[in-house]
C-alpha positions in Angstrom: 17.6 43.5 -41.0 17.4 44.9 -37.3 19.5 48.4 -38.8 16.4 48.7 -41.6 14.0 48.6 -38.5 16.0 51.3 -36.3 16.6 50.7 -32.6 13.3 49.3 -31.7 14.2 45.9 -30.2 10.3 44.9 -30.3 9.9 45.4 -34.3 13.5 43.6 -34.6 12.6 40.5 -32.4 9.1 40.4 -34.3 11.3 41.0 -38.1 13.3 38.0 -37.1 9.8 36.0 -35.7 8.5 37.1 -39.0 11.4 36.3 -41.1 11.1 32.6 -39.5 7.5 32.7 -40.3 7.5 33.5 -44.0 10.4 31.4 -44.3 8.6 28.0 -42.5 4.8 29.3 -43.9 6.5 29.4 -47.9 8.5 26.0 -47.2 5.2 24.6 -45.8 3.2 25.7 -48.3 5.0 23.2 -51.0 5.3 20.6 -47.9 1.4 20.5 -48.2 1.3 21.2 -51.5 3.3 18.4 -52.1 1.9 16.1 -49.5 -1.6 16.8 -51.5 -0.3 15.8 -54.8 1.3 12.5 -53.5 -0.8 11.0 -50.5 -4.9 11.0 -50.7 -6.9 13.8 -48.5 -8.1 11.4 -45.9 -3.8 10.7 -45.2 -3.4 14.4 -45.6 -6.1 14.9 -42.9 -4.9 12.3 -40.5 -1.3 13.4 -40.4 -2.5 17.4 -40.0 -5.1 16.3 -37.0 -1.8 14.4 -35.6 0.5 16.5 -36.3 -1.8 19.2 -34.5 -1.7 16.9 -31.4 1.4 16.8 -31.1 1.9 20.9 -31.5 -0.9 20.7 -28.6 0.7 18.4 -26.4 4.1 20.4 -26.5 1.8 24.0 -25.7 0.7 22.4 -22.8 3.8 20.2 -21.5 6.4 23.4 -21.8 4.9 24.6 -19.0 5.6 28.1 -19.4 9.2 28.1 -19.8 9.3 29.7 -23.4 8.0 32.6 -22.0 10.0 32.7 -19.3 13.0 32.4 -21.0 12.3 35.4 -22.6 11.9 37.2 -20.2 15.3 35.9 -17.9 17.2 35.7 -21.0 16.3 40.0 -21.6 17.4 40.8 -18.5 20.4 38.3 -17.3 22.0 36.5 -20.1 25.1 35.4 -18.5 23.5 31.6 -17.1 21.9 30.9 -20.3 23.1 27.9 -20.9 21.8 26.8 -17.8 18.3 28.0 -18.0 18.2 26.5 -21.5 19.2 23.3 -20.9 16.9 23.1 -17.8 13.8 24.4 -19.5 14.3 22.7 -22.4 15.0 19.0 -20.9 11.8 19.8 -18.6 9.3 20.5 -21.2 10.5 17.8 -23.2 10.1 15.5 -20.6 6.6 16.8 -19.4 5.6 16.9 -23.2 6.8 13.6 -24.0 5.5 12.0 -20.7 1.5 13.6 -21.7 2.0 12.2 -25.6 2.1 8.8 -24.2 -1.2 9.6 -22.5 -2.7 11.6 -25.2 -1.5 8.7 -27.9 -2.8 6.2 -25.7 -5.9 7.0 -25.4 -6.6 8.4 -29.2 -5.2 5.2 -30.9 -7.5 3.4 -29.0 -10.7 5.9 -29.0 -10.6 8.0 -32.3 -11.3 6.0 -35.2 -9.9 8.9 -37.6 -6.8 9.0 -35.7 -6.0 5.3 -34.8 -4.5 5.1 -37.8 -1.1 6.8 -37.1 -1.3 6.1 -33.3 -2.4 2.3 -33.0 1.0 0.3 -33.1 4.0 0.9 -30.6 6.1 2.1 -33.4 4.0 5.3 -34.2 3.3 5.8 -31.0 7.1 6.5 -30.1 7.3 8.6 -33.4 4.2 10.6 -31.7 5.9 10.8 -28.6 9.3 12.0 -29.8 7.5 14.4 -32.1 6.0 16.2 -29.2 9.0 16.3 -26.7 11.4 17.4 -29.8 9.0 20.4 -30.9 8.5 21.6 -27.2 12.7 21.5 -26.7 12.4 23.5 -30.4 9.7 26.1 -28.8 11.2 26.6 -25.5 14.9 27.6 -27.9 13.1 29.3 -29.9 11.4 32.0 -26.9 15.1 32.0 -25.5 16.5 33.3 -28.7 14.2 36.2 -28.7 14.8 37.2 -24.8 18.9 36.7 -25.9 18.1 39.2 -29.1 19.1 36.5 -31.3 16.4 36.0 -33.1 18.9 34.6 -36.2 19.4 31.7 -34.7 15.9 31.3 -34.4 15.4 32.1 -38.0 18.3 29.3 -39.2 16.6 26.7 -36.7 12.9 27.1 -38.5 14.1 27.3 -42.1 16.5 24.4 -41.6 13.2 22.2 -40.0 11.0 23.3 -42.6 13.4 22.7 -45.8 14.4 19.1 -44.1 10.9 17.6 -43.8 10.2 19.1 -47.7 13.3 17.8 -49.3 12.4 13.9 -47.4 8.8 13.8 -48.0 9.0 12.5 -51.2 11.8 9.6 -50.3 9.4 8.8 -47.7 6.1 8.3 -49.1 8.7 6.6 -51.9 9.8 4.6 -49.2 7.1 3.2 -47.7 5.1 2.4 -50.8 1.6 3.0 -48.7 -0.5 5.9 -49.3 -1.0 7.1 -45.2 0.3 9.6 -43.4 3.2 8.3 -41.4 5.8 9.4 -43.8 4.4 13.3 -43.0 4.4 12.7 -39.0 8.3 10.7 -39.5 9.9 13.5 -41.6 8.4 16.0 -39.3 10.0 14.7 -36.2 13.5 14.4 -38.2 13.6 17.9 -39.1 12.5 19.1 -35.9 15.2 16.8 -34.3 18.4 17.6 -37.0 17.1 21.5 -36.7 17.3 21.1 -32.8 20.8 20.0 -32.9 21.8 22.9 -35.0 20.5 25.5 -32.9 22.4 23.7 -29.5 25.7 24.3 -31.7 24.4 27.7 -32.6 23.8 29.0 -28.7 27.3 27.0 -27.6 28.7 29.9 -29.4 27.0 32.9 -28.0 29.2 34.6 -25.0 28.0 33.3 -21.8 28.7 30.6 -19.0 30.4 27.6 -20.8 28.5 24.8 -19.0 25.5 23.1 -20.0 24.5 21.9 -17.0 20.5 21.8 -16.3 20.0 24.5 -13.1 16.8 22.3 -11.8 16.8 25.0 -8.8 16.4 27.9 -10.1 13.7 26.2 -12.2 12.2 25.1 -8.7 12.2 28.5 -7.2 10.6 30.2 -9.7 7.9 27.8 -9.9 4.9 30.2 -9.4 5.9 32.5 -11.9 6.5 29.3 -14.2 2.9 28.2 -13.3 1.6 31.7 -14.3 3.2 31.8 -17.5 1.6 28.5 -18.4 -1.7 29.3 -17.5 -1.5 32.3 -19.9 0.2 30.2 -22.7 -2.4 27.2 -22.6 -4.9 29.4 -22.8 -3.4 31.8 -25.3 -1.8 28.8 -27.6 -3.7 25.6 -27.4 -7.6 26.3 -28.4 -5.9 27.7 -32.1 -4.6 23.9 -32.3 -7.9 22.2 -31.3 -10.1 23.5 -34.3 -8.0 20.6 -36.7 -8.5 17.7 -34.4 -12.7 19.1 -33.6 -12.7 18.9 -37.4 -11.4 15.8 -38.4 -13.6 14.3 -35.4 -16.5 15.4 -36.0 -16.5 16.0 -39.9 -13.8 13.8 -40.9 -10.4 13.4 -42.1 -11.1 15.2 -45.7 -13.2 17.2 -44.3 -10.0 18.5 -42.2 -7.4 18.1 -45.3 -9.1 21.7 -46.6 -9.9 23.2 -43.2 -6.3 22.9 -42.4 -4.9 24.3 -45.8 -7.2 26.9 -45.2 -6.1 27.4 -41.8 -2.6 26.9 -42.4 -2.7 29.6 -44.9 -4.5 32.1 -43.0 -1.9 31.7 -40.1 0.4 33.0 -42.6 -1.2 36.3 -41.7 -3.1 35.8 -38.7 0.4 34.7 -36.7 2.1 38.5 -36.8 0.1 39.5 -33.9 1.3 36.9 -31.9 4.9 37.3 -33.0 4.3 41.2 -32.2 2.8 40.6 -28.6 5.5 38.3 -27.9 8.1 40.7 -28.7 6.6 43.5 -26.5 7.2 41.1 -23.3 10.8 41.8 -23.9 10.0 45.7 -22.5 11.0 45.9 -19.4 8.0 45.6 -16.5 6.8 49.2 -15.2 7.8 50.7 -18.4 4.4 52.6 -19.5 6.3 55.3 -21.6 7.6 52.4 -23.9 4.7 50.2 -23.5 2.4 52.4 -25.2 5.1 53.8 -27.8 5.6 50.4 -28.8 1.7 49.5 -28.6 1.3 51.9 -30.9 3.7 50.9 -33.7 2.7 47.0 -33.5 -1.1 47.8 -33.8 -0.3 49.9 -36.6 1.1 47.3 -37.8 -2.0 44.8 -37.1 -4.7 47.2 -38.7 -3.1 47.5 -42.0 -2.2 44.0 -42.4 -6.3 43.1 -41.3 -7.5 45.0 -44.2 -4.9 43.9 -46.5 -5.3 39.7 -45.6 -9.6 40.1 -45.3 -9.5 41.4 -48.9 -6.9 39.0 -49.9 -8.4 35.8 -48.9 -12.4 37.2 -49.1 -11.6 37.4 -53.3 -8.3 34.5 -53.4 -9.5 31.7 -51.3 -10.9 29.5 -54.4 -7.9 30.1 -56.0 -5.5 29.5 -53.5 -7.1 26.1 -52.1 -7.4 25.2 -56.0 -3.8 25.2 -55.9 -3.2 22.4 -53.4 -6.2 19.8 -54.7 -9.4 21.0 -56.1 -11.4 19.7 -53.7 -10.1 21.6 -51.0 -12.4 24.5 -52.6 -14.9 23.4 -50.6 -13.3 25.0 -47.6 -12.9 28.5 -49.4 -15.8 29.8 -47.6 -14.0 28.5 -44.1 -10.8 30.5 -45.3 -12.5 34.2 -46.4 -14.2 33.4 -43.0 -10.6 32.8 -41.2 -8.9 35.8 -43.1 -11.4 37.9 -40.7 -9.8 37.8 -37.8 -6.4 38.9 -38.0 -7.7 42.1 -36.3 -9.7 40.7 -33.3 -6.4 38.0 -32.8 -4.1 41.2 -32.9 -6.2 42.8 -29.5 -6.2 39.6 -27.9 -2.4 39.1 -28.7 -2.0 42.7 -27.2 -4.2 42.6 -24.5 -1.9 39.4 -23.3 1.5 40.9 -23.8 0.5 43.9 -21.6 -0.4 42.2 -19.1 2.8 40.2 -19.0 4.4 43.7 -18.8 2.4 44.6 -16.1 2.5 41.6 -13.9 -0.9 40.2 -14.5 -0.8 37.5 -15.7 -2.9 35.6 -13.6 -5.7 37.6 -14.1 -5.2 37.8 -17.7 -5.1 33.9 -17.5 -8.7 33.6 -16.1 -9.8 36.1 -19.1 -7.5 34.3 -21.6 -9.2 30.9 -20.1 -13.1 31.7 -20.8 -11.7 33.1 -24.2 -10.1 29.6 -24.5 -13.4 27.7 -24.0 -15.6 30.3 -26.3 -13.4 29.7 -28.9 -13.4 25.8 -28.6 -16.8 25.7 -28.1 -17.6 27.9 -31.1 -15.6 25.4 -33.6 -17.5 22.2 -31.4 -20.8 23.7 -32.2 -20.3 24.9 -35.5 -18.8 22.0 -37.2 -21.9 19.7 -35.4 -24.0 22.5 -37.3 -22.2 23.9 -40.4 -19.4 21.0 -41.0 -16.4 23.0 -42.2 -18.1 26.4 -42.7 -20.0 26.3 -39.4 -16.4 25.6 -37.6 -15.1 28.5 -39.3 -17.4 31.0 -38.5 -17.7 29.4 -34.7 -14.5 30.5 -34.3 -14.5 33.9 -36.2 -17.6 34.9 -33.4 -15.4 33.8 -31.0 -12.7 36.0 -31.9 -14.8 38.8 -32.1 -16.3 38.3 -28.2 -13.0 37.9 -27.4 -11.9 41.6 -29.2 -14.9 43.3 -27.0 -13.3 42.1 -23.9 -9.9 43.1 -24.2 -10.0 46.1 -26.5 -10.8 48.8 -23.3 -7.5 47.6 -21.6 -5.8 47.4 -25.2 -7.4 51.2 -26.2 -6.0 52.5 -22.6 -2.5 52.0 -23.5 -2.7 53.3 -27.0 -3.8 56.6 -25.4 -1.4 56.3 -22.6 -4.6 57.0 -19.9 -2.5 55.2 -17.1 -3.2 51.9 -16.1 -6.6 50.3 -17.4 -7.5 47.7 -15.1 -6.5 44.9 -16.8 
């Protein structure tokens, strides 16, 4: 793979994020497909809107040590070990820790949700799902900054194929149509595939011991803070839009939005994936920031035009697929296939500010994006159910495209530093 894509070790770390991504988004697609077939779409829309929680959760409780990793892990790879153990045992921790919170006060407060949060059983599965996926992110961002973005790859394909190959001797199992059989065999692949990729890193060249390095953690504490700031603001509202659905619409209702969506990010992740990978340049580096802007919005503005024309004429179809009333939320998903391009200048806008060493301020911009975008999906699910939270968040996106694109368009041109 990274020989096809030459010597550029930004479109090799995003081939291998990619690879991961067609390989968890095909896997998924018969998880749900299959979960849609066997378990009734208020089940379907519960375990989605919790299994969204616990994605969010895990954004906000790894604290900004994915990112961090990547960007240690590029430029001193002889501790890793240490800085992966470390990072990985805090943000599961911290994620855990605000899971018990969260699932607290849902199972008590959300009648869609209490459900698969009420009894102290589900609430450990809840808890354990979201301190297992944050471990499984921060490995994930460490991979990339080690350019080992295979092991990455084996990690998500062995979690996605688990929890499809058990979903059926669960719901078998537990002879109830709900949705604890989804949120348990999700947690078991994300556990078995996070043991895998612990055996995988033991053998990469490095230090031999796994033991946490809490201090260096502790001294890099303000850069850790500003690299969370960014990520919550980045990562989290494009895991809110479920739970706003299933809340205010209902649990379905949020069945289709989340196929839809699910879908979609089939697409609408690659920018993401590309940004990511440009935060492995090295900071200062303008020459190769803009070479490499330049190929990964290429990139971006082909794929926009290919997806908006994809799902604008295939969205029936494709939600037909899964259960035919998800069709309802075809109009959500030609909606959602819009904004692949206004995602990729946000995406880009963030990763060149990481290069630059601005985060903070792209933070505070990332932030008020953040709250447009949840406050788009509030207001247009009150006002347009599934549709309206669809195209809240599609205006959103485009706001958020109008901000960012001057400091985006600067570095294309390679005009010098846009302030940014």
């Amino acid at each position: 793979m990274t020989a096809a894509l030459g010597a550029s070790p930004v479109l090799q770390g995003a081939a291998y994020l990619y690879a991961s991504t067609i390989a968890t988004s095909l896997l998924g697609f018969v998880f749900w497909l299959l979960a849609a077939k066997l378990l009734t779409p208020a089940a379907v829309g519960r375990a989605s809107a919790a299994q969204s929680a616990s994605q969010l959760v895990a954004t906000i409780g790894i604290v900004g040590l994915g990112t961090l990793s990547v960007a240690e892990l590029s430029a001193d790879k002889t501790q890793l070990r240490r800085l992966i153990s470390a990072s990985s045992l805090v943000a599961a921790t911290a994620s855990a820790l605000a899971a018990l919170g969260a699932g607290l006060v849902l199972g008590h407060n959300s009648t869609h949700l209490a459900p698969v949060l009420r009894s102290p059983g589900q609430l450990i599965i809840f808890v354990l799902l979201a301190g297992t996926t944050a471990a499984g992110l921060v490995m994930d961002d460490a991979c990339i900054g080690l350019l080992r973005g295979n092991i990455q790859l084996t990690r998500n394909t062995v979690f996605a194929a688990t929890k499809l190959l058990l979903l059926p001797l669960a719901i078998s199992a537990s002879q109830a149509s709900n949705a604890m059989p989804v949120i348990l065999v999700w947690l078991i692949g994300t556990a078995l595939s996070l043991a895998l990729a612990i055996r995988l890193l033991a053998q990469v060249p490095a230090d031999r011991s796994w033991r946490p390095d809490f201090a260096n953690l502790l001294a890099k504490r303000r850069l850790i803070w500003s690299h969370h700031l960014l990520n919550v603001a980045v990562l989290a509202p494009r895991l809110v839009p479920p739970l706003v659905v299933a809340t205010v619409v209902g649990p379905a209702a949020n069945a289709g939005f989340y196929t839809a969506s699910f879908v979609t990010s089939f697409v609408n992740i690659i920018p993401g994936q590309l940004s990511l990978a440009l935060f492995a340049i090295a900071p200062g580096d303008e020459a190769s920031l803009t070479r490499e802007t330049r190929k990964t919005m290429r990139v971006c503005v082909m794929l926009s035009v290919v997806s908006a024309l994809v799902f604008l004429f295939g969205s029936h179809l494709i939600l037909d697929v899964f259960r035919h009333s998800y069709v309802s939320a075809a109009p959500a998903m030609a909606l959602l296939g819009l904004g692949t391009l206004p995602s990729a200048v946000k995406a880009h806008y963030v990763a060149i500010a990481r290069v630059r060493g601005r985060m903070r301020r792209a933070a505070r911009l990332a932030s008020l994006a953040a709250a447009a975008e949840i406050a788009g999906v509030i207001v247009g699910a009150v006002t347009g159910k599934v549709t309206g939270a669809a195209a809240g968040l599609l205006v959103a996106y485009v706001v958020e495209a109008v901000l960012f694109a001057p400091t985006v368009i600067a570095t294309l041109r390679g005009t010098g530093r846009h302030p940014s």
